[in-house]
N, C-alpha and C positions, 0 to 999 in steps of 0.2 A: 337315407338308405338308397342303394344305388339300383336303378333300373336295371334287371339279371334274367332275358332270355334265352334259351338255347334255342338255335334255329336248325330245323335239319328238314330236309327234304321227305315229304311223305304222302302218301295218297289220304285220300279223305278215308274216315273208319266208319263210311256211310253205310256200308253193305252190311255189318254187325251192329247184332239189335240186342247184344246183351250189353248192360248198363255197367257191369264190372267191367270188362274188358275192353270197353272203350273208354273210361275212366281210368287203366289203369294205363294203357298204351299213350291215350293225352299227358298224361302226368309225367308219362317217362318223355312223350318227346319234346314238350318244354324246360323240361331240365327239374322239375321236381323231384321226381323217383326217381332211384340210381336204377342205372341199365343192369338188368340183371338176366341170369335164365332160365329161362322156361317160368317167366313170375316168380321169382325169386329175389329176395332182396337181401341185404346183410343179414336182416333179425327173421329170416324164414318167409314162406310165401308172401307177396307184396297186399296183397289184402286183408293180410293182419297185422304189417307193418304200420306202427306209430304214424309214418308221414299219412299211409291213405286211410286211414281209419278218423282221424282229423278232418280230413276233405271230406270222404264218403258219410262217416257215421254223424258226423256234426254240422258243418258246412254246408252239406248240401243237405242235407235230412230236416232242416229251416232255415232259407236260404238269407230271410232278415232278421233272423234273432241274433242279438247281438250276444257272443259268449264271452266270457270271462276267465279270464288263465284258471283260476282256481278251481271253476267249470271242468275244466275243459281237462285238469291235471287228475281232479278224479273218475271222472266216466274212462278218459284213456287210460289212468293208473299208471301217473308217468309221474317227472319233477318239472315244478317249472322251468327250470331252463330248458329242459328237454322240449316242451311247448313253446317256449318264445324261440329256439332255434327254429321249429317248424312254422312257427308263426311268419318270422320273418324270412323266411325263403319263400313263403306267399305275399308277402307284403313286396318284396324285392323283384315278384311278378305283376304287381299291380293289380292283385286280385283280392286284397283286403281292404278293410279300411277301416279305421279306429271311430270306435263309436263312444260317447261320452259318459258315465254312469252316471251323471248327477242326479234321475229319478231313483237308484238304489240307498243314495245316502251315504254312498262310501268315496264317489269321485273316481272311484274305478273304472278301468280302460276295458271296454270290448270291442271285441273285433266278430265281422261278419265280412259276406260278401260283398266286393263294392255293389253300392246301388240296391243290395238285395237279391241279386241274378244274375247268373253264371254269364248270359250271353252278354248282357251289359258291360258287368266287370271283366269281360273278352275284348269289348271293344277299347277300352280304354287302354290294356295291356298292349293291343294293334296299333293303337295312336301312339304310343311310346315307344314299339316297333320302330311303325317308320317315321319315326323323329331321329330314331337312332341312327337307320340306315342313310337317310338325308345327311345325316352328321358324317356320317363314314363318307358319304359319296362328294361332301366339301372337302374334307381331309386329302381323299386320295386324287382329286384335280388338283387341288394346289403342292401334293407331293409332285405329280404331273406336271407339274409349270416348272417347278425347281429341278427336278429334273432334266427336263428341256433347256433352263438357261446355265444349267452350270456348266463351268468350260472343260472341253474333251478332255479325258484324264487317257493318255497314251496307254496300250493294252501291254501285261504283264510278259516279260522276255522267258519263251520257253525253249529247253534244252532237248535235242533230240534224244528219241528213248533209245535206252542201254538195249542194248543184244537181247532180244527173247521176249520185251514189252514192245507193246504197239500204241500204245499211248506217251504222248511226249508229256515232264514234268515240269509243274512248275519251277521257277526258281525263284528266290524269294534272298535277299542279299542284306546282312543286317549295316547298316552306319555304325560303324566306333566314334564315339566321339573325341574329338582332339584333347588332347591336358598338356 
């Protein structure tokens, strides 16, 4: 599954000391919760929305109990795919991690928070971060190199603008090919 975070510019949500609204504002601005208004999400306020009800009412409410889709499909009152969709858009954050059932006796997959704690499985989502960015910033030096050696390509011939535009247009001239 593919490392998926959204980065966006934001002040820390240190000055608010209610636990909903900074759980819900985090969620939206790593790309979890769809951007919505005024708390609002597709299926009606975002705190009764499937994805935070999953994080808030399970997730973190025991942050190393390991749950189990089947768990997890009736407290939410969902189907499982609808649960492995939201699963894996946390796993895709690096914020779960598959825990093994073999003491249940069924070999069933659960999942919890990595490590057990939110701040933990933070850090790890950040080491993925800037691996990523590291990766971006290899990419766009050596787009940088190639661009710097490729040979000067002569600038596009423009026509002076017609009467009443002040903008000159391109022009752009097709090749027929010979038969």
């Amino acid at each position: 599954m593919p490392f998926e975070l959204a980065l966006r510019y934001s002040t820390p949500l240190t000055p608010i000391s209610d636990l909903d609204e900074v759980l819900r504002e985090f969620l939206r601005l790593v790309g979890y919760l769809p951007e919505g208004e005024e708390g609002r999400g597709s299926e009606g306020p975002v705190a009764s929305s499937l994805a935070y009800r999953l994080v808030h009412d399970c997730l973190l409410r025991d942050p190393a109990r390991p749950w189990y889709v089947e768990e997890l499909t009736a407290v939410l009152k969902t189907s499982k795919p609808t649960v492995y969709r939201h699963i894996n858009k946390l796993k895709s954050l690096d914020l779960l991690e598959e825990v093994g059932g073999v003491a249940d006796g069924k070999g069933r997959k659960g999942y919890r928070l990595r490590y057990g704690n939110l701040a933990r499985a933070w850090d790890f989502t950040e080491a993925n971060a800037q691996n990523a960015l590291r990766r971006y910033r290899e990419t766009v030096n050596h787009l940088q190199t190639l661009i710097e050696q490729r040979p000067p390509v002569p600038a596009p011939k423009t026509e002076a603008a017609p009467k009443g535009e002040t903008t000159p247009r391109l022009v752009v001239r097709e090749r027929r090919a010979a038969r």
